[in-house]
GUDO-526370 format. One record per residue (C-alpha): z, y, x; residue number from 1. Coordinates in nm, 2 decimals, always signed. Layout:
BEGIN
z = Z, y = Y, x = X, n = NUM
...
END
This chain:
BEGIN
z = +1.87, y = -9.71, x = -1.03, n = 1
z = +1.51, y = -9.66, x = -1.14, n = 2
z = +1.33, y = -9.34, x = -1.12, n = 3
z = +1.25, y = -9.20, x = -1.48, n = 4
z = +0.88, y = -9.31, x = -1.51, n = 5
z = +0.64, y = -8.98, x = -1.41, n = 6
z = +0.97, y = -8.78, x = -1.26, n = 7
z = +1.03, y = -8.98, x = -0.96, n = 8
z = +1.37, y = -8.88, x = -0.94, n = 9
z = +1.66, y = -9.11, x = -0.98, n = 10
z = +1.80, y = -9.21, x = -1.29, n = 11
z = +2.21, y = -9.10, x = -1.21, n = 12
z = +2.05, y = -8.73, x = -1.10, n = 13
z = +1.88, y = -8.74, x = -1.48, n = 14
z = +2.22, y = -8.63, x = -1.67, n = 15
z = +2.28, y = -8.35, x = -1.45, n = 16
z = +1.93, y = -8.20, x = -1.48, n = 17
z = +1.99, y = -8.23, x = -1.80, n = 18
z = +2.32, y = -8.01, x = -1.86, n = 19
z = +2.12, y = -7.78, x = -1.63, n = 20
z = +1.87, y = -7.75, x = -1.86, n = 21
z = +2.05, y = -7.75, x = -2.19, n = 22
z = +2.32, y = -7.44, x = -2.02, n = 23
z = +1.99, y = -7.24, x = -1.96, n = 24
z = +1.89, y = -7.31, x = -2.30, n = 25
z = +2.22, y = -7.22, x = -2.46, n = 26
z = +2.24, y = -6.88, x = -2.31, n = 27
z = +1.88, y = -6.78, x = -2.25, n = 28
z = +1.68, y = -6.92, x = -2.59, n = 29
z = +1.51, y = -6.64, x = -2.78, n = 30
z = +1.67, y = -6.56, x = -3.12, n = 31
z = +1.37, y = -6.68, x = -3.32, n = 32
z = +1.42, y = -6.72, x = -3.76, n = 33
z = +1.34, y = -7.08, x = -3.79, n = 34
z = +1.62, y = -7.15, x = -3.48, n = 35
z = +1.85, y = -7.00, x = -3.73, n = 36
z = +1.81, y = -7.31, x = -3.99, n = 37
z = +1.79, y = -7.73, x = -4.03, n = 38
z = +1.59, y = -7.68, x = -4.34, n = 39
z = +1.33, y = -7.96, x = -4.26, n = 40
z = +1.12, y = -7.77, x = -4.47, n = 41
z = +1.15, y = -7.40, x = -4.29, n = 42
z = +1.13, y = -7.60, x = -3.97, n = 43
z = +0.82, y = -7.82, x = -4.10, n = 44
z = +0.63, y = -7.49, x = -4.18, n = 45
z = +0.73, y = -7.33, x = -3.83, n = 46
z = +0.57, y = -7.60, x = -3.67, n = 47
z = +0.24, y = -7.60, x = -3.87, n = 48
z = +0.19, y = -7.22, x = -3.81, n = 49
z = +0.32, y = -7.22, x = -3.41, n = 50
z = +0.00, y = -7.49, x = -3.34, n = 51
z = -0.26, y = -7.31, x = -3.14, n = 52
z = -0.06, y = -6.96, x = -3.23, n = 53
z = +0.12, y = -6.76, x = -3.05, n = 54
z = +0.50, y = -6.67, x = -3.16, n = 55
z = +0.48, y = -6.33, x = -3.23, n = 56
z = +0.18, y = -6.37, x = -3.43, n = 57
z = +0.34, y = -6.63, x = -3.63, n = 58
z = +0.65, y = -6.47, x = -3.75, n = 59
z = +0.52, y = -6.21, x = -4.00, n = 60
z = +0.38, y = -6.50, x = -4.16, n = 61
z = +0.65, y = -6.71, x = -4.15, n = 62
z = +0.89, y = -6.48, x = -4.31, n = 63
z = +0.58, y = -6.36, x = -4.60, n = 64
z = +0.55, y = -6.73, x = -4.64, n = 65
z = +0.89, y = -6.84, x = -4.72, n = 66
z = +0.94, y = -6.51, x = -4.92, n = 67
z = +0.65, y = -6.69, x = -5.18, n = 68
z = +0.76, y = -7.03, x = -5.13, n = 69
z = +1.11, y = -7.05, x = -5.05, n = 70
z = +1.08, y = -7.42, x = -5.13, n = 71
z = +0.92, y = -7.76, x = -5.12, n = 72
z = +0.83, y = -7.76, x = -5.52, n = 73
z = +0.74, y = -7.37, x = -5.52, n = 74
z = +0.51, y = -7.46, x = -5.22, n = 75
z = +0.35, y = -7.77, x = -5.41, n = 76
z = +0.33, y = -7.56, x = -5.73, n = 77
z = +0.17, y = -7.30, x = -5.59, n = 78
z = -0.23, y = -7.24, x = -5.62, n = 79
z = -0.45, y = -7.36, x = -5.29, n = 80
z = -0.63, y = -7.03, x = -5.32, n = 81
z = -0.29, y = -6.82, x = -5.29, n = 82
z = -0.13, y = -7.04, x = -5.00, n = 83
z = -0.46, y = -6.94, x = -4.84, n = 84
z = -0.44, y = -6.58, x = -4.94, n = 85
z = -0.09, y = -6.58, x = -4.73, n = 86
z = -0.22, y = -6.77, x = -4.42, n = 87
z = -0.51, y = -6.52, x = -4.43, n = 88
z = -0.57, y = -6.40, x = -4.06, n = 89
z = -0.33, y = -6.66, x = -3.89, n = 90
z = -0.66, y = -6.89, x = -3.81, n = 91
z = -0.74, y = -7.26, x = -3.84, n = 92
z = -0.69, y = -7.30, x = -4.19, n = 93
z = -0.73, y = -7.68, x = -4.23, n = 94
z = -0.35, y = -7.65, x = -4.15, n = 95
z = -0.27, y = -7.46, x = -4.45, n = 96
z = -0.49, y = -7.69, x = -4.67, n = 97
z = -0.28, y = -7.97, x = -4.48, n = 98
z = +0.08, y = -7.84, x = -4.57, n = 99
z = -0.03, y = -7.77, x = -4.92, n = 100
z = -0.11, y = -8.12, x = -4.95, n = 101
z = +0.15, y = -8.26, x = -4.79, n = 102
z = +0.39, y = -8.03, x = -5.03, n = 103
z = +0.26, y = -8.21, x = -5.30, n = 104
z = +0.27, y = -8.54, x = -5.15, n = 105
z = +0.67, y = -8.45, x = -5.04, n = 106
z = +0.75, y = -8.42, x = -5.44, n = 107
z = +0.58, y = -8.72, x = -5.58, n = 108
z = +0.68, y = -8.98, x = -5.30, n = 109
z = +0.98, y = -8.86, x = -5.16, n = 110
z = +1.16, y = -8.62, x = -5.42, n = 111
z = +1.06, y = -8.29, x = -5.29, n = 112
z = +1.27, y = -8.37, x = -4.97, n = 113
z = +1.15, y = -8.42, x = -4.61, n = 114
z = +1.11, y = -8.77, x = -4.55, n = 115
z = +1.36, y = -8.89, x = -4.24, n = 116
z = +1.14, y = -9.19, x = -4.19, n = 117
z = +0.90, y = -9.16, x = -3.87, n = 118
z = +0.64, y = -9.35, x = -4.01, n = 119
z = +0.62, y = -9.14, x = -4.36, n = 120
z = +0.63, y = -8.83, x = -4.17, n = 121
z = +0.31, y = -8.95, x = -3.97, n = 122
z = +0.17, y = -9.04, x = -4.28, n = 123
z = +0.13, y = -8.61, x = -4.40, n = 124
z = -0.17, y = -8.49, x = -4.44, n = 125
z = -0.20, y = -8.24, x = -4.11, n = 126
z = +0.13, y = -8.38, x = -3.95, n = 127
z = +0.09, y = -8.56, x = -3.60, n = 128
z = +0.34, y = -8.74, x = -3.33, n = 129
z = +0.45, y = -8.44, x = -3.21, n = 130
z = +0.51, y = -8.25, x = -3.57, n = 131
z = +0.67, y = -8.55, x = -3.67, n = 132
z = +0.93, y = -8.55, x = -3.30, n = 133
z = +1.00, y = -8.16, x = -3.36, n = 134
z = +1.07, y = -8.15, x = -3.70, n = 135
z = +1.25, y = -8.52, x = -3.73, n = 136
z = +1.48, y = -8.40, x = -3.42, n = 137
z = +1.56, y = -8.05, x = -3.52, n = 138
z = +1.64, y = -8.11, x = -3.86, n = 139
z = +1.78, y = -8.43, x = -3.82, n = 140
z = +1.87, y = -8.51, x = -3.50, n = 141
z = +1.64, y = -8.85, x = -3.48, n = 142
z = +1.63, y = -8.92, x = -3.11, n = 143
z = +1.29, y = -8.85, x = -3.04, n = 144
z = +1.11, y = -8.67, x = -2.77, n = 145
z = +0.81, y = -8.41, x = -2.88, n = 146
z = +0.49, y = -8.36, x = -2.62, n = 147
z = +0.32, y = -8.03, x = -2.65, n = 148
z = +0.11, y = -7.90, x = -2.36, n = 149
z = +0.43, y = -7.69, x = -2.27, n = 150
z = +0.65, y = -7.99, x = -2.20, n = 151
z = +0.37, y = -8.17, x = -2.04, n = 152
z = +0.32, y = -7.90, x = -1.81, n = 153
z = +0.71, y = -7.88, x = -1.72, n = 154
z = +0.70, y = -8.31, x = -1.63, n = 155
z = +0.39, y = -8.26, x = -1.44, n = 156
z = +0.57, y = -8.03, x = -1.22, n = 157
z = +0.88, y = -8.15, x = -1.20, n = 158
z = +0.67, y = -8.49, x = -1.11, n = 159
z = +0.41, y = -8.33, x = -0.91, n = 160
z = +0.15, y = -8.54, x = -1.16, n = 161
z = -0.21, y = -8.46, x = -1.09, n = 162
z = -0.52, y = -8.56, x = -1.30, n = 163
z = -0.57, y = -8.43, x = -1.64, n = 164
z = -0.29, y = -8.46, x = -1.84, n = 165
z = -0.51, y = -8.55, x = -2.18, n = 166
z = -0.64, y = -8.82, x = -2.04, n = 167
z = -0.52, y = -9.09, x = -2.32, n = 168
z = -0.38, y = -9.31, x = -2.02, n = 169
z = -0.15, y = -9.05, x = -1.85, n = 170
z = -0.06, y = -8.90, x = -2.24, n = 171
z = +0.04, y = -9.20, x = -2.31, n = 172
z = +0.28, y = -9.17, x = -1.97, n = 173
z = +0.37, y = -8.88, x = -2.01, n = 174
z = +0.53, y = -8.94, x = -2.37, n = 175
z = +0.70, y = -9.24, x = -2.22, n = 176
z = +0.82, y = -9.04, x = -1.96, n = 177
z = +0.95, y = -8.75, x = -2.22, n = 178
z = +1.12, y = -9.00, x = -2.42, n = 179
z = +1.32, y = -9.15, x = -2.13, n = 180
z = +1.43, y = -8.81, x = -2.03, n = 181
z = +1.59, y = -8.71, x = -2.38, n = 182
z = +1.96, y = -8.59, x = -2.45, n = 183
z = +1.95, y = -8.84, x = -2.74, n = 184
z = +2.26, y = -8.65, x = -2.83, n = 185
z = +2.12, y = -8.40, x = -2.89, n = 186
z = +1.71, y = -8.41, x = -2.91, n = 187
z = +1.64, y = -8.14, x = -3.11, n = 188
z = +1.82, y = -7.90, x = -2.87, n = 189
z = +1.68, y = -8.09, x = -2.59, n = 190
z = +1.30, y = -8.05, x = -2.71, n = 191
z = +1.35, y = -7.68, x = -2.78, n = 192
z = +1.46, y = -7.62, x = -2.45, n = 193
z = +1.18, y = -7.82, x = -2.30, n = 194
z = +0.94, y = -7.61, x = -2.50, n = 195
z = +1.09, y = -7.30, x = -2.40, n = 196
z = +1.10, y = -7.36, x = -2.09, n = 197
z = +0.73, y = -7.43, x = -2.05, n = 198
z = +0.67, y = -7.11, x = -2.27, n = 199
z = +0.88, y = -6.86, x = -2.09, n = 200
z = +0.95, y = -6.99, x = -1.76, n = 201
z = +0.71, y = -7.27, x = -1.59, n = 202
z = +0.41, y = -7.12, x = -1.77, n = 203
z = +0.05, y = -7.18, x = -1.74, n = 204
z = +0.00, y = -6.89, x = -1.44, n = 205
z = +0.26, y = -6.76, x = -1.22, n = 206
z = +0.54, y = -6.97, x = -1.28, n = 207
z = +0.89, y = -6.80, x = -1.25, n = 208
z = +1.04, y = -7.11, x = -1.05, n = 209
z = +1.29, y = -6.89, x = -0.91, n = 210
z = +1.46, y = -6.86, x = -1.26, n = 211
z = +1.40, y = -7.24, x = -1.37, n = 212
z = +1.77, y = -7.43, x = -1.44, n = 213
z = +1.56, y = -7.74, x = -1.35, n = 214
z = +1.38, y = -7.65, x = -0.99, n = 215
z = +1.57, y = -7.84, x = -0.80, n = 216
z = +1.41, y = -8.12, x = -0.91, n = 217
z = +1.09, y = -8.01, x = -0.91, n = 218
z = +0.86, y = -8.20, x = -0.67, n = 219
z = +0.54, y = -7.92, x = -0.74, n = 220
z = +0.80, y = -7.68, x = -0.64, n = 221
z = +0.92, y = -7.81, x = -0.32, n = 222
z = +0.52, y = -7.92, x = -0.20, n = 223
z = +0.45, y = -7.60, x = -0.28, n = 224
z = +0.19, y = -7.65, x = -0.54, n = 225
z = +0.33, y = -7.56, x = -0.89, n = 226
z = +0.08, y = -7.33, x = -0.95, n = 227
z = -0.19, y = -7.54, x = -0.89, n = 228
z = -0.05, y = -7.83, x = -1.14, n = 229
z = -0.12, y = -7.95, x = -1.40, n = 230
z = -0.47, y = -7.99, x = -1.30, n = 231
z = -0.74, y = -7.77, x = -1.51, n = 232
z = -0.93, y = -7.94, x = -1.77, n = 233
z = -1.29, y = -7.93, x = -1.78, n = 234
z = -1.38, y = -7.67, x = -2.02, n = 235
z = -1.63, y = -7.73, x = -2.31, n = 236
z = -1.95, y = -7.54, x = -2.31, n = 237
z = -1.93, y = -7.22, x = -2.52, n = 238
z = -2.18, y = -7.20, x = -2.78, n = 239
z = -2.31, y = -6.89, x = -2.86, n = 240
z = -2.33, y = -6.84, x = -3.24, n = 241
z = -2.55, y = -6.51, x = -3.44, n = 242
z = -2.41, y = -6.52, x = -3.82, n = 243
z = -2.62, y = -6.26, x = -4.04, n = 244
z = -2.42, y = -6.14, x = -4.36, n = 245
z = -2.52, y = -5.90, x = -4.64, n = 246
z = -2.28, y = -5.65, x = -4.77, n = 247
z = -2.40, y = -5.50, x = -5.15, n = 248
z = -2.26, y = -5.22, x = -5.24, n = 249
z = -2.30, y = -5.05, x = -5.54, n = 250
z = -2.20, y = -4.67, x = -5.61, n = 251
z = -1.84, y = -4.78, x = -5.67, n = 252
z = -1.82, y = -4.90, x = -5.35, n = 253
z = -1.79, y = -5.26, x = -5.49, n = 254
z = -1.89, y = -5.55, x = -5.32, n = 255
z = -1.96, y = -5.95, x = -5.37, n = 256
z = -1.79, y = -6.24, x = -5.21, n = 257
z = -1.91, y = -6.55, x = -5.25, n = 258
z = -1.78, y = -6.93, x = -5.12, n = 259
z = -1.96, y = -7.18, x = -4.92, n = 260
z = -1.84, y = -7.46, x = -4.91, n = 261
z = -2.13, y = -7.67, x = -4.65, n = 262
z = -2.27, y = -7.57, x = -4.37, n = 263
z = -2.25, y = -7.20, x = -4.24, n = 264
z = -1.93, y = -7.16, x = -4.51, n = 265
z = -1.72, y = -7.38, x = -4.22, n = 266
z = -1.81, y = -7.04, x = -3.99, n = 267
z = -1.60, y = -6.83, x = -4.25, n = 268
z = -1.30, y = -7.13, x = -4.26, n = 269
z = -1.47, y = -7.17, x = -4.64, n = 270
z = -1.27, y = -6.92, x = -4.77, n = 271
z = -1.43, y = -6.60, x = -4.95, n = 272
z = -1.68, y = -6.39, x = -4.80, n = 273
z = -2.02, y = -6.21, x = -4.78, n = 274
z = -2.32, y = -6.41, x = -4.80, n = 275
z = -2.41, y = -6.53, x = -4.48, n = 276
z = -2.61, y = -6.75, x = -4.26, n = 277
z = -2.65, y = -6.86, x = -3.91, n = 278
z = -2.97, y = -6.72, x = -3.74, n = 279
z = -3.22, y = -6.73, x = -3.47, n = 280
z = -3.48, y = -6.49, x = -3.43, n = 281
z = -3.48, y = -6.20, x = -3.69, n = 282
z = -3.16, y = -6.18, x = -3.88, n = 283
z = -3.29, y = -5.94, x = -4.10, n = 284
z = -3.57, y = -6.15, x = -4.24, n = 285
z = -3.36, y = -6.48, x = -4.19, n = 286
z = -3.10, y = -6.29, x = -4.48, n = 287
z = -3.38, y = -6.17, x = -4.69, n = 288
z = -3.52, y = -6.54, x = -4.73, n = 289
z = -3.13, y = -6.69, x = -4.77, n = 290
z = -3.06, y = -6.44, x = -5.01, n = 291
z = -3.39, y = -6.53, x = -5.23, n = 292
z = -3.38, y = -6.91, x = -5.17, n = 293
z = -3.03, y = -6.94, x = -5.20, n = 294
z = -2.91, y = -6.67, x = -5.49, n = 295
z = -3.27, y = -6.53, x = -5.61, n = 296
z = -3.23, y = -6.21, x = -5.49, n = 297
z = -3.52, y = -6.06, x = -5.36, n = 298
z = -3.40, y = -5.74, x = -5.06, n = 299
z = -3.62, y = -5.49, x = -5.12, n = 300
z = -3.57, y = -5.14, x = -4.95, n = 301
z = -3.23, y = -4.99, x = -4.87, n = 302
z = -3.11, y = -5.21, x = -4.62, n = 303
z = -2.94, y = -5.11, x = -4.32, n = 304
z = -2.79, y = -5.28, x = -4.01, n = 305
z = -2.49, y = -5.19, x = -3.95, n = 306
z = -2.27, y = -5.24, x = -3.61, n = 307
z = -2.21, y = -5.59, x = -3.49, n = 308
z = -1.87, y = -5.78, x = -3.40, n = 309
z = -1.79, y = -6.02, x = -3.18, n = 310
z = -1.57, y = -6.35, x = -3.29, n = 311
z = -1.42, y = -6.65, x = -3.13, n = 312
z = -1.31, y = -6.93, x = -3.28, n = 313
z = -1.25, y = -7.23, x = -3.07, n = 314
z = -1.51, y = -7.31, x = -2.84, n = 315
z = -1.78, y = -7.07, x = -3.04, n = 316
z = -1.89, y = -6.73, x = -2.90, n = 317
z = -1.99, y = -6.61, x = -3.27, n = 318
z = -2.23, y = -6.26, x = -3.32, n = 319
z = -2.20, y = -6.11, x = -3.69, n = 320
z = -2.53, y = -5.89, x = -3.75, n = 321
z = -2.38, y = -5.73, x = -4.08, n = 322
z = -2.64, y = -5.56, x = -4.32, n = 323
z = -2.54, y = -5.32, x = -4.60, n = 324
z = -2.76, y = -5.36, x = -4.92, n = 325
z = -2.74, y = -5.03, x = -5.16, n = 326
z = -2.79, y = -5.15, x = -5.46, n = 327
z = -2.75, y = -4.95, x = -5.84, n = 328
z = -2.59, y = -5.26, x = -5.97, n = 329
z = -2.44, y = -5.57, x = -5.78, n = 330
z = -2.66, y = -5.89, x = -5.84, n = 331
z = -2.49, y = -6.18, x = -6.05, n = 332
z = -2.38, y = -6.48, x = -5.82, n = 333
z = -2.25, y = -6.80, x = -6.02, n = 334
z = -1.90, y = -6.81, x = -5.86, n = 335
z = -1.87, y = -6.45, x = -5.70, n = 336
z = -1.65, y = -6.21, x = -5.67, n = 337
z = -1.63, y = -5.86, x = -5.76, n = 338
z = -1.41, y = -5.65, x = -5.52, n = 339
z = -1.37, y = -5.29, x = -5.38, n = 340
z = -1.50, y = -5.34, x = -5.01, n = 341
z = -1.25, y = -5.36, x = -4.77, n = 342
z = -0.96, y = -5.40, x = -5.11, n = 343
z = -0.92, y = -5.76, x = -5.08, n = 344
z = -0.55, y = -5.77, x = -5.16, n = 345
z = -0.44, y = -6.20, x = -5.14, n = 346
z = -0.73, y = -6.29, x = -5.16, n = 347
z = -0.82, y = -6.58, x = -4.88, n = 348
z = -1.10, y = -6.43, x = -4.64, n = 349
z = -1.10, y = -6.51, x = -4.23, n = 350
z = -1.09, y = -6.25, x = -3.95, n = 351
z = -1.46, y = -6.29, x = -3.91, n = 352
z = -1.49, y = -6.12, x = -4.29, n = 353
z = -1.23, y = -5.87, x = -4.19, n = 354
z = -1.46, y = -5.75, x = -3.95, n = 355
z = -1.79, y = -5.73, x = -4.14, n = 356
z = -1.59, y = -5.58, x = -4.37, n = 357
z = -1.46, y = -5.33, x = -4.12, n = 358
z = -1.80, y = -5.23, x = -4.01, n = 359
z = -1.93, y = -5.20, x = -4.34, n = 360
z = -1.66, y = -4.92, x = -4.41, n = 361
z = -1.72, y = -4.75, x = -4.08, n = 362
z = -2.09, y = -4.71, x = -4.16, n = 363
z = -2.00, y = -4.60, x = -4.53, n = 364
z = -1.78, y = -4.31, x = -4.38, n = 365
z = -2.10, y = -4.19, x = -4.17, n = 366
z = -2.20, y = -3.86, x = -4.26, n = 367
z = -2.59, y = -3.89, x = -4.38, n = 368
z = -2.88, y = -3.63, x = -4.35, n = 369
z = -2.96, y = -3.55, x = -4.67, n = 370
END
């Protein structure tokens, strides 16, 4: 018989690798709250907040999220700025602007029920071939295969596959080669054990293949190179980024927030926060002119820099340069918002406003020479 595509191993040893792997799974699986369900929809939201997001992060939110929405209409009912008030601090935000869309798309095409069909899955707003696999062979058991970077990383072992596993070509092989190796009895088992497998065992660094069900088919393993596969991609050039923001504060310890939607506002995942701009030079004349071109407020006196933060998102190495602004009376912003600095309750702000935020209040609880 045929090797299965990237595996190289023959297709009569396929059905005992995997009962091998399925056994681990059974007894070894962490007990995780959306393993507990086939609620396409609790599984559909799992998968939107596990991408890029590590499991223990996500499960707080998981569980506050359903407690809001417990369902597809309350979800698509539901107000964009509160859906983003809950995903507040879990990152990349486009994919809660995604599911609320594709909430409301779910109760005017399809009923308020997850569509079954591959093809209307694919067609979600934020909902990809591999969204589409996980949640259409969880809840559903359609026979088909999912390709994360964790079940990559386990057939480019097991295969010994060098080159970078990305590459559109050998993506496209290596979802072939997924596909051919699924318990189409039972794929949504099958791809969760996959998964795990690449998350807890055959893992980016220091693979534990002494404890993998599946080793004895693993060709990296047995040349002795699994920890030098899958190939490392060519990192993308960090940018470094300097953001300047200005925090007023009035005697109440109020403060503004404002939303940009263009340019610098993409910095702060264009959510709420303090006026801000990306600089150069001198961040503290750079704000002065924003603030007076932008919201004609002219900075005069009583303007402090505060401690900077560091913030990563994605490939940018971002600097915040926060400056506090004493003023007697906050300045009227079309659009604004008046809140108690650091009291931002729902509303939806990013981590990097957390942090000016933060070292606003640090500096506030300075004592001050009279």
């Amino acid at each position: 018989m045929p090797p299965v595509s990237l595996l190289k191993i023959p297709q009569a040893e396929i059905p005992k690798l995997r009962r091998h792997l399925l056994a681990w799974f059974a007894k070894r699986k962490r007990d995780l709250p959306w393993r507990r369900t086939r609620d396409p929809y609790r599984i559909w939201i799992s998968e939107i907040m596990l991408q890029q997001t590590r499991v223990a992060a996500v499960i707080p939110y998981y569980e506050n999220f359903l407690a809001k929405f417990p369902t597809m209409q309350s979800l698509a009912r539901a107000r964009t700025e509160t859906v983003l008030g809950l995903w507040a601090g879990l990152g990349y935000y486009s994919r809660a602007r995604n599911l609320h869309r594709a909430a409301k798309e779910i109760v005017a095409l399809h009923g308020g029920h997850f569509p079954r069909d591959y093809e209307a899955t694919l067609a979600l707003p934020g909902v990809g071939r591999y969204t589409a696999a996980a949640v259409l062979s969880i809840a559903y058991d359609e026979p088909l295969a999912v390709l994360d970077g964790n079940v990559a990383r386990v057939i480019a072992r097991i295969g010994a596959v060098r080159g970078d596993l990305r590459a559109p070509a050998l993506w496209r092989e290596l979802e072939s080669t997924a596909q051919n190796l699924l318990a189409r009895r039972v794929p949504g088992d099958w791809n969760q054990a996959m998964m795990e497998l690449g998350a807890t065992v055959c893992t980016p660094k220091s693979p534990r293949c002494g404890e993998c069900s599946v080793a004895q088919w693993c060709r990296a393993r047995n040349l002795g190179v699994a920890e030098e596969l899958p190939s490392p991609r060519k990192k993308q050039t960090t940018q470094k980024v300097t953001l300047a923001a200005g925090v007023f504060l009035d005697p109440q310890g109020r403060t503004l927030l404002v939303r940009q939607t263009g340019g610098d506002g993409a910095l702060f995942s264009r959510m709420w926060q303090f006026p801000a701009l990306e600089v150069t030079a001198d961040p503290a004349s750079d704000l002065a002119r924003y603030l007076h071109e932008n919201f004609k407020i002219a900075v005069n006196g009583n303007v402090r820099q505060i401690e900077t933060a560091r913030h990563t998102v994605t490939f940018r190495d971002i600097r915040l340069v926060p400056f506090v602004i004493s003023v007697a009376r906050l300045p009227r912003i079309e659009g604004s918002r008046t809140v108690i600095l650091g009291r931002f309750g729902h509303l939806p702000i990013s981590n990097a406003t957390r942090k000016i935020a933060q070292s606003a209040l640090a500096d506030v609880a300075k004592p001050r020479n009279s």
